[in-house]
N, C-alpha and C positions, 0 to 999 in steps of 0.2 A: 682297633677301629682302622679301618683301611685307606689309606691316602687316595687323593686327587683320580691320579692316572693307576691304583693298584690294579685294577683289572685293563688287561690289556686292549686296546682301540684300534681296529683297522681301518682308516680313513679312507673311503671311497677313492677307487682310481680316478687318477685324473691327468691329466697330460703336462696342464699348468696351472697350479695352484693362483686363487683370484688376490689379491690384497685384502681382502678380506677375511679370505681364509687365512690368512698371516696372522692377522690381528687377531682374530679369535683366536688359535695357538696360540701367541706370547701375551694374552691376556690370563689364559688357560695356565699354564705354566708357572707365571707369578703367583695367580691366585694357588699355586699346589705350593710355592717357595714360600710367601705368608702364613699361612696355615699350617706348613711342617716345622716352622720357629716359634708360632705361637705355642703350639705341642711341645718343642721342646722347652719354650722359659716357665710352662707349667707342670712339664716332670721337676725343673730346679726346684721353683719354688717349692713345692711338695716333699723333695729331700730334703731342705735347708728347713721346711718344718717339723720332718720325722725326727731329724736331728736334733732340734732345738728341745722337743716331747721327749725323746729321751734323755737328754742331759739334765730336764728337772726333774724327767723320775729318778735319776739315780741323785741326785740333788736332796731329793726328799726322802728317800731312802736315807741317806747318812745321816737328815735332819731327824728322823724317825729314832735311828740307834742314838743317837747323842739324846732326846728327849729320854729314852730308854735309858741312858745310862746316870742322866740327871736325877731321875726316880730313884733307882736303884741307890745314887749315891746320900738322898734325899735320906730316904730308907734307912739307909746306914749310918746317916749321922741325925737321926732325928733326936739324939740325945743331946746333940751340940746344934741344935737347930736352932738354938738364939742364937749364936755369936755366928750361923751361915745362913740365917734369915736373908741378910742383905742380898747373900751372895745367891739365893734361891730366888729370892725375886727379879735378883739381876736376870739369872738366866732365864725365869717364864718372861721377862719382857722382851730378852732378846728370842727366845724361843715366839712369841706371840706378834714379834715383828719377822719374825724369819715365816712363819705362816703367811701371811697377810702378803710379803712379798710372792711368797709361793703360786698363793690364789691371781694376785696382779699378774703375775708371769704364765699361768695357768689359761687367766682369761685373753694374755694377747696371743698366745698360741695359738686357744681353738678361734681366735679371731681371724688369723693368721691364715688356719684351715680354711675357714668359711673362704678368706677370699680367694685361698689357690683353689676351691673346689670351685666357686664360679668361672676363674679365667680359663680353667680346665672347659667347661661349661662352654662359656663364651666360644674360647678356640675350637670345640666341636661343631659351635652351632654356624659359625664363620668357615669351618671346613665345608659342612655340608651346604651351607650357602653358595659358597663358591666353586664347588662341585656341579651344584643345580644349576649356577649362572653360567659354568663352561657350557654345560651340556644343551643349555639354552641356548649360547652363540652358535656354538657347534652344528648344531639343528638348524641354525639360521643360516649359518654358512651352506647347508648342504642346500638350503630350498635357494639360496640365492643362484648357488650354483647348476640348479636342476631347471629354475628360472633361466639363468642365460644360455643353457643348451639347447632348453624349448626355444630360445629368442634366434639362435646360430638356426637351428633347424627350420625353423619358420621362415628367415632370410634366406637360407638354404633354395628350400623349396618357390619363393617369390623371385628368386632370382632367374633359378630353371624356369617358372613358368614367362617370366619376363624376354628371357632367352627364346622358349619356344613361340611366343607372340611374334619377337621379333623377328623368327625367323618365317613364323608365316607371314608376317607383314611385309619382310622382304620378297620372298615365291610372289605373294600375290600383286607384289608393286612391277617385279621382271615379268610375269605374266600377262599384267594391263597393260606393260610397256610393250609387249611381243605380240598382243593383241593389236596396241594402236600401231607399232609399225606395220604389222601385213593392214592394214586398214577398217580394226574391226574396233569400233566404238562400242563402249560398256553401256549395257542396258541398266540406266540405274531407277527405280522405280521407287518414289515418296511415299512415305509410311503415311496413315491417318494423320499419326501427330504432326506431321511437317506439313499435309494439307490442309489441315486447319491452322495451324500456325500463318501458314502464305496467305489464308484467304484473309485473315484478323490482319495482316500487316497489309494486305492491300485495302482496309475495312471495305472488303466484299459485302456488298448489297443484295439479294434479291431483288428484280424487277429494273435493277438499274444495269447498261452494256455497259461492259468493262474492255477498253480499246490499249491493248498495249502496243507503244513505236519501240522496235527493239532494232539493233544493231550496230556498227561499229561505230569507234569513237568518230567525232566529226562530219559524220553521215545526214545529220541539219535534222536529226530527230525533233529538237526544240522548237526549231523555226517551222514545221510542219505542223507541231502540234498548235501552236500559236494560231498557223492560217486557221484549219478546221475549227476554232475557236472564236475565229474571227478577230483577233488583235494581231496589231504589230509588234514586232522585238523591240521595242521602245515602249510602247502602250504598260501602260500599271497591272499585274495581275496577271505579266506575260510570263512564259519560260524564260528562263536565263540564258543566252547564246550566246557565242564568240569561237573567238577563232581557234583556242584549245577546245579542250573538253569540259563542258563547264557540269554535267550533269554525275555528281559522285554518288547519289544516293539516290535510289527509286524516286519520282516525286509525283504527286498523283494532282490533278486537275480537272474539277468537274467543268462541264461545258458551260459557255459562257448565257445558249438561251434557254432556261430555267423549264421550257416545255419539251426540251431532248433529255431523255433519262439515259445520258451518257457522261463517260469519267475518262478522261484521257491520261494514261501513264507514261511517262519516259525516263524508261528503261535504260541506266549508266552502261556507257560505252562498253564492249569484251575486250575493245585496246586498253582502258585504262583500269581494268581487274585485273588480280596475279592468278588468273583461272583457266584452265584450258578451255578451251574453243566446246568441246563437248561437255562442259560441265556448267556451259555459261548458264543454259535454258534453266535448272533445277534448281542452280543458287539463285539465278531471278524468280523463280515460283513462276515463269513463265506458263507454266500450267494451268493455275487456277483461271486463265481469263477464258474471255468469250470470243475473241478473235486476236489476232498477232501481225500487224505491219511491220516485215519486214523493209527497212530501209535500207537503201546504198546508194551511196554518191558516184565512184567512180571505179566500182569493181567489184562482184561479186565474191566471196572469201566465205573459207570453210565456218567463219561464226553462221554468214545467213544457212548456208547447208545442214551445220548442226542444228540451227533454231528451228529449221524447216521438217528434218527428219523430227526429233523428236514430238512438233506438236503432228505431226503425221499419226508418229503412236499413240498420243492424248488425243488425237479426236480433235483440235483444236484448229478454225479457220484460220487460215494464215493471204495474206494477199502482198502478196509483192509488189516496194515500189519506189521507182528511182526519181531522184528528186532533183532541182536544180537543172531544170530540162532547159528555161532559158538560157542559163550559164555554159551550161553543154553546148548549143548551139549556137552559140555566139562565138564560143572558142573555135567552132567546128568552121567557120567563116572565116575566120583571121586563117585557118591553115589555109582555108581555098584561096587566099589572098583577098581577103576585100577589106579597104581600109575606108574607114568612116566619111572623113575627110575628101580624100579623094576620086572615090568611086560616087559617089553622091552628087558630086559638081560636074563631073565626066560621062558618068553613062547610070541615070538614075532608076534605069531596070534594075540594074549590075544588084543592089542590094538584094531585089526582094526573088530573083533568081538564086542567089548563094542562100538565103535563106531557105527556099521551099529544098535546096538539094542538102544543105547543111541539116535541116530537119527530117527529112527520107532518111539521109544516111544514120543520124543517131537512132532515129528510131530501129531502122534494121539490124543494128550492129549490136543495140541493148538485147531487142528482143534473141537475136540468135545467143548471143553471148548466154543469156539467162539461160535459153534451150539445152546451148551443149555441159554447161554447169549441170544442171539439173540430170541430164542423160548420165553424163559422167559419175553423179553422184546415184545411181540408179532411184532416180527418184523421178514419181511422173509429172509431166509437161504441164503447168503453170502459166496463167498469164501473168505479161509483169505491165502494170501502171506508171506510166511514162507522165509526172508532173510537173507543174511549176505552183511554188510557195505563192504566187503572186495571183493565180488564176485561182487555187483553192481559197485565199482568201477572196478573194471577189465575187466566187460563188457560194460562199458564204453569207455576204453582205446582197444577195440581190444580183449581182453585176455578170451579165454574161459575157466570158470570156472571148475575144478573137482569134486568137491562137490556141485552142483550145488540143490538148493532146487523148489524154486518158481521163483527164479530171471527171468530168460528166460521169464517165462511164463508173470509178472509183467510188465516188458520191453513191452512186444509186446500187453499186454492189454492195458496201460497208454496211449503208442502213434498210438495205432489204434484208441482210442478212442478220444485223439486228435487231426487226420487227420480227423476222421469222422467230428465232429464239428466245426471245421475248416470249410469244404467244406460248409457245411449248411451253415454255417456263411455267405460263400462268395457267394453260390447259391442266400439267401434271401438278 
């Protein structure tokens, strides 16, 4: 019967054997060093019982002639058989205890057998068990090992292609960047899913105008939306203002009289995003609306140009307009020299002179400024809405203003243009 490892095993190449594959070896191993001692303590037994079967045969052999010679002498003295009576029955007792032993010696011998033929037994069925158990770790070894090759290969491959991503992610990151230096802004266009997405975050209505104030941070977006609403920055139910940027997250505001079907949004500052100037318009979903007021306080900057180009390409009304026009033109008086105080008491024209040229000049300096922005950015010529927070709330409320700049005019282009789209809306 053929040992453990009798036929020879060439174990799959491998570079570096797993700890597992160890284990199964010197599991392997043992199980062949157990099973080749069990073999051997049952050839012993087996001799030391050949041995012991032939020492009562020849045992019982001699017992055999000595019975044989008891007869024979039986035979010969049966004439003096009284006076060796004793001595004949001596000997059938001892002959008939010498049997008896015989048979007792007889039966632990084949008892003897019986058990080296099971340990014989045993030890085969223990060989071939642990033959089957190697071949089963062995087998196991091999799939764990064909497992971790597929796993290297798979990581392999995840890594190249992670490698090759990055490397397009880098081309196309030096590209956008080669792009925006010579000054060409990435056309990025919103899937369905992102359009719907913006219009459910803005809860887009049918039938109602959607009015977004977009622009940079501290631009008095809040304080605008308040006027056209008709409350003060103090008033309950107003936008939030101050002197930072108070506005971090879209916030939406239906109008304040319940018979304008208008929603006023304002739009977190592009100074207080980590977004570039061209990606402002798309992360705002500035797209979905029905018109776009750009704002600025004291300087036009490449966010309103990007706000501008892109709703160009969406199709989207945009009206520009600078706000804090009293504020502007008060400061524009203190440059002319006029001081409250004492130009008032001294020469009580002096004010309302630096005023009418403090306000010419703002206005003309806004509007060119806006034009050569505009030109520069090759984009066409724009009117820009020259307001005050203070005059749009008034015309709001009834009250018509005496300083009146662009307001009126702002008024009647917003919601002409959203009765017109309106109708469309409701025609298609």
């Amino acid at each position: 019967m053929g040992g453990l490892f009798s036929k020879a095993r060439t174990p799959p190449a491998a570079s570096n054997p797993s700890v597992a594959e160890i284990e199964a070896k010197n599991r392997a191993e043992q199980a062949k060093r157990d099973a080749q001692a069990a073999k051997e303590l049952a050839e012993k037994v087996q001799r030391e019982a050949l041995e012991r079967s032939q020492k009562m045969q020849e045992s019982l052999k001699a017992l055999a002639a000595e019975a044989a010679a008891a007869r024979d002498g039986a035979q010969q003295m049966r004439d003096a058989m009284v006076a060796s009576e004793n001595r004949a029955k001596a000997a059938q007792a001892a002959a008939a205890s010498a049997s008896a032993k015989q048979q007792e010696e007889l039966k632990r011998v084949t008892e003897e057998l019986k058990q080296a033929r099971q340990a014989i037994e045993a030890a085969r069925r223990a060989e071939t068990a642990a033959k089957a158990e190697a071949e089963r770790k062995w087998a196991a070894a091999e799939e764990e090992r064909r497992k971790a090759e597929a796993a290297r290969a798979d990581a392999d491959r995840a890594t190249r292609a992670a490698r090759e991503e990055a490397q397009k992610a880098t081309a196309a990151k030096e590209e956008a960047e080669k792009r925006w230096k010579a000054g060409i802004q990435p056309v990025v266009t919103p899937s369905l899913d992102e359009l719907g997405k913006a219009k459910k975050r803005i809860q887009y209505k049918e039938g109602v105008f959607h009015f977004a104030v977009a622009g940079v941070a501290g631009s008095g977006k809040s304080s605008l939306i308040n006027a056209f609403r008709g409350l003060r920055n103090r008033d309950a139910g107003a936008a939030a203002t101050g002197v930072t940027e108070t506005t971090l997250t879209m916030a939406r505001y239906p109008d304040s009289n319940p018979q304008h079907p208008f929603v006023w949004f304002d739009i977190p500052g592009a100074g207080t995003l980590k977004i570039p100037d061209w990606q402002y318009f798309n992360a705002q979903g500035l797209y979905v609306f029905d018109c776009i007021i750009v704002l600025f306080d004291n300087r036009f900057t490449m966010t309103d140009i990007a706000i501008l180009s892109n709703a160009k390409r969406f199709k989207v009304p945009t009206y520009i307009v600078r706000s804090k026009a009293d504020q502007h033109i008060r400061n524009l008086m203190r440059d002319m020299g006029y001081d409250s105080d004492e130009d008032d008491e001294d020469d009580p024209g002096r004010r309302a002179r630096l005023l009418t040229a403090a306000r010419k000049k703002y206005i003309e300096e806004t509007r060119k400024s806006v034009k050569t922005n505009l030109e520069n950015a090759g984009l066409p010529d724009q009117r820009v809405y020259i307001v005050s927070n203070d005059n749009v709330f008034g015309m709001v409320k009834g009250n018509a203003p005496k300083r009146a700049i662009d307001e009126l005019t702002l008024f009647t282009d917003l919601f002409t243009e959203a009765h017109l789209r309106r109708g469309r809306a409701v025609d298609s």
